[in-house]
Each structure stands twice: as structure tokens, then as C-alpha cells.
C-alpha positions in Angstrom: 0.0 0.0 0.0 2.9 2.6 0.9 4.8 1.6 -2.2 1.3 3.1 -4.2 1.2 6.0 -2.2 4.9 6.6 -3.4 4.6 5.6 -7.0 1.3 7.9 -7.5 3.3 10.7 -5.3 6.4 10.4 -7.7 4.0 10.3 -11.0 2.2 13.4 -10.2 5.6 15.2 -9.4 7.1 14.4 -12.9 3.6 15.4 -14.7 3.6 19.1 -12.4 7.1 19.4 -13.3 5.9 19.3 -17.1 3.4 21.9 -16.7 6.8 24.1 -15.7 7.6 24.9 -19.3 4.4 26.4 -20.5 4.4 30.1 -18.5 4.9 33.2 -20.5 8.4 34.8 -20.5 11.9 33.5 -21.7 13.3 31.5 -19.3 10.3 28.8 -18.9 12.9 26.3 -18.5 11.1 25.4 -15.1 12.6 23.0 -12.8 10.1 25.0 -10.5 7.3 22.9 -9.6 4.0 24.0 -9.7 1.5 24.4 -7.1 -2.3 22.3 -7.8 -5.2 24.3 -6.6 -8.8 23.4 -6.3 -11.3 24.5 -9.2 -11.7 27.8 -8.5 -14.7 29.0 -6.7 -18.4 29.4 -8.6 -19.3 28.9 -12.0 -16.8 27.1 -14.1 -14.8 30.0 -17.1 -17.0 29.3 -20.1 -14.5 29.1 -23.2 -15.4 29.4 -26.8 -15.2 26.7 -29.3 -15.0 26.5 -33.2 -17.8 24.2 -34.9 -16.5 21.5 -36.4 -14.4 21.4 -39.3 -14.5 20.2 -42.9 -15.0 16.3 -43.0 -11.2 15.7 -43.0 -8.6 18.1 -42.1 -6.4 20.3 -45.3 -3.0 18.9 -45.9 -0.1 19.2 -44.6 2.3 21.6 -47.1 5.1 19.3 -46.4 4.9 15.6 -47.9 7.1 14.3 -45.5 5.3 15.4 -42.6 1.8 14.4 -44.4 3.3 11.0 -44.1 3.3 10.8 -40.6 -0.9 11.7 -40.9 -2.3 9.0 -38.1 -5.0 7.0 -40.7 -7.2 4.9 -38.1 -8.2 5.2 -34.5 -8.2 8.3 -32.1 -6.1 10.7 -32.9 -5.3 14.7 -32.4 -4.0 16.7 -34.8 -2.0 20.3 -34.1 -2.2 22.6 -37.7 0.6 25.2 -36.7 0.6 27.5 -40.2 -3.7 28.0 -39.2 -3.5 28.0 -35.4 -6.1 25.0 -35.9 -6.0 22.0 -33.3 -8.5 19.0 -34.5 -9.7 15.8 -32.2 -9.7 13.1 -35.0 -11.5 9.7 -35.4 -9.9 8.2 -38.4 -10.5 10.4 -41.2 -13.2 12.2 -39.3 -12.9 15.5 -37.6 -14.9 14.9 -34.3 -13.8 18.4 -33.0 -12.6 21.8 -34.6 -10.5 24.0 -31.7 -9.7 27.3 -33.1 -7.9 29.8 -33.1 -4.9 28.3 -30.9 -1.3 29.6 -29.9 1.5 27.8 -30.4 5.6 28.1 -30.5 7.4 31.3 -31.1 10.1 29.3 -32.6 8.7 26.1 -35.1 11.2 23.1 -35.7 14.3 24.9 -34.3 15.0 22.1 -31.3 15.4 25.2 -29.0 13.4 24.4 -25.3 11.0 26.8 -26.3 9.9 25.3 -29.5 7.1 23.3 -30.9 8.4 20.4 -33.0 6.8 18.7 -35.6 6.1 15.2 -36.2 4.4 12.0 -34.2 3.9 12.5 -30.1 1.8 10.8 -27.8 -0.4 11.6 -24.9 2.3 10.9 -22.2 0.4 12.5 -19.5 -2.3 14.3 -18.0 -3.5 17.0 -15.1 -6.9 18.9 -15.1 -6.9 21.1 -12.0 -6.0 24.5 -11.9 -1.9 24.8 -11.3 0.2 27.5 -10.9 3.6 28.6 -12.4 5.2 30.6 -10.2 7.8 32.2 -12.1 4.9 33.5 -14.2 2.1 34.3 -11.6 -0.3 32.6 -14.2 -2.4 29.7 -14.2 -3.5 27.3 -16.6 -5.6 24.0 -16.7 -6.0 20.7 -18.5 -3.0 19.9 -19.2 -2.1 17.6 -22.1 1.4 16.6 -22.1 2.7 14.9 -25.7 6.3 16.3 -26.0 8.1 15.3 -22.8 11.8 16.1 -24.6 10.4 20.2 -24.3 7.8 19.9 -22.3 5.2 20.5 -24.7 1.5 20.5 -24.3 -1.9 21.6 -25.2 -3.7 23.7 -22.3 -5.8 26.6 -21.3 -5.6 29.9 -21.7 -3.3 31.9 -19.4 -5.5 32.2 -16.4 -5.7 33.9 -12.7 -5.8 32.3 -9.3 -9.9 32.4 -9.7 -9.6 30.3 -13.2 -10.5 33.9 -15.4 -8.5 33.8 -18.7 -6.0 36.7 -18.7 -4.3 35.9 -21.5 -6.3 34.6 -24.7 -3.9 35.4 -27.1 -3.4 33.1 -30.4 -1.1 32.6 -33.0 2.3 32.2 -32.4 3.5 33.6 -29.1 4.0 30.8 -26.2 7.0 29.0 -25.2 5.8 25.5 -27.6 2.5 25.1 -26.0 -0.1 25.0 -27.4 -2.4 26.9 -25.7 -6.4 26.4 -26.6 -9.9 28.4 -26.0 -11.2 24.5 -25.0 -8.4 22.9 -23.3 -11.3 20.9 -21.3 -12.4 19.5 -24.7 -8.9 18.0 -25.4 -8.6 16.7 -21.5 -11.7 14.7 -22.4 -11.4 13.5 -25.8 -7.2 12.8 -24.9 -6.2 9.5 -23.9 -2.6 8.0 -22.5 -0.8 6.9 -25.5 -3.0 8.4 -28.2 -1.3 9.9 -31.4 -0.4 13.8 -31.8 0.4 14.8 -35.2 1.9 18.2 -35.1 2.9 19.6 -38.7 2.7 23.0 -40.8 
């Protein structure tokens, strides 16, 4: 029974410490854990969606990457050129998220970059947490790029889980930050496929 207790303890200090990376600023490079909080108080931050999406998503420019298109099974996929993030079912686009931020940087390796190609769903946390570096919050937390740190989640939020930063397009630290992070949560599952491409 102790050896549980320690096993969960030690798997929800590794998945806060990936939550580190995705503050606002340069040096996200964390090693700062991150302090969980309850939901915050009264109704729950409503966040806007995007209507589903053509039946199947455009193509990636890149022929390579299109390779690496998941063709069966559950699936999400990250469109960084439109700012698009789509929850997939085979060919069919269940969900249409949109308009999302992601990297700064694209494909340069740097820690605050978002890379291309195949991830999976590695891990994942849904409470409130805080950054402190930062003195943001963010929620439903998606990890799929455990080399940077990378993830989809909410908004930039305050300690009462209001957005404060909804900005889109590319200005977070690899992130990809979404207007329905809860929508991913749900739909995401531990080892399901991430395409990100451009």
C-alpha cells in the first residue's frame, strides 16, 4: 500500500514538473514545480469553441510530414501554419478548436519550441496549477512532447480560473495553448497519437 502511495506521489511530481515549461516569458525552462489548486470558486470559465471542421482536415504543405498523418483510430491533430488543433477519429474530424497559440520558434529544437512530427499523450492533469515564475495559471494539461515539455492547455488564467491571456497565434513558449483545453482533456487519452505539422 505505501509503495502506491509513493509511485502515484512520484507520477504526479514528474507530470507538475511538465506543466513548468508552459508560462509566459523566456526563461520557462522550469525546474520549478508548480503548485495544484482546487477548481476555482463558482461557475466554471466558459471558453469558446470553433464548430466542427471540414470532414477531414487540409493537408499538410510538407509531404514528408503528411506521411506521418495517423489514418485509423483516435487521434489529435496540431495545424501550426492556421492556429487549428483538430480531435480526430480516423479520417473524421470529431472536434474543430480554433484559433490556438502555439511556438514562437517552429522546428528549431530550442526548449521553447514546438516540433513537428508524431507525439503521444504521455500524460495528463486537469486542476487549476500554478507557475510561479509566471504568476499565471493554466488547466487541463495535455502533455505529448516530454523532450520540451510540450503540451496543449488553457488559456493563461488567474488564481480564480478567469483567462487573462487569450492570445493566439504564435506567441507561447511551444505550448499550445487552446480556448477549449477541457475539450482536449476529455477526448485525450494515455498513448493516443499527436500529429503536429505545418
Amino acid at each position: 500500500m505505501m509503495l502506491r502511495h509513493l509511485a502515484l506521489l512520484f507520477a504526479l511530481s514528474i507530470a507538475a514538473l511538465a506543466v513548468v515549461a508552459c508560462g509566459t516569458g523566456a526563461g520557462a525552462r522550469g525546474g520549478v514545480a508548480i503548485e495544484s489548486i482546487g477548481a476555482p470558486a463558482g461557475d466554471a470559465v466558459a471558453t469558446p469553441t470553433v464548430p466542427a471542421g471540414p470532414p477531414t482536415p487540409a493537408p499538410a504543405a510538407d509531404p514528408a510530414q503528411e506521411a506521418l498523418r495517423p489514418t485509423s483510430g483516435r487521434w489529435i491533430e496540431v495545424d501550426l501554419t492556421h492556429y487549428i488543433v483538430r480531435l480526430m477519429d480516423g479520417a473524421t474530424v470529431v472536434k474543430t478548436i480554433a484559433p490556438v497559440a502555439v511556438g514562437i520558434q517552429v522546428d528549431t529544437g530550442a526548449y521553447d519550441s514546438t516540433q513537428t512530427g508524431i507525439f503521444h499523450v504521455y500524460n495528463k492533469i486537469t486542476p487549476l496549477a500554478y507557475d510561479p515564475p509566471y504568476k499565471t495559471y493554466i488547466s487541463d494539461w495535455v502533455g505529448f512532447d516530454p523532450k520540451l515539455a510540450n503540451g496543449f492547455h488553457s488559456f493563461l488564467k488567474d488564481k480564480a480560473g478567469n483567462v487573462v491571456d487569450p492570445s493566439t497565434g504564435r506567441v507561447s513558449n511551444g505550448c499550445i495553448r487552446t480556448p477549449d483545453a477541457p475539450a482536449i482533456t476529455a477526448f485525450a487519452t494515455i498513448g493516443m497519437p499527436v500529429w503536429v505539422h505545418t
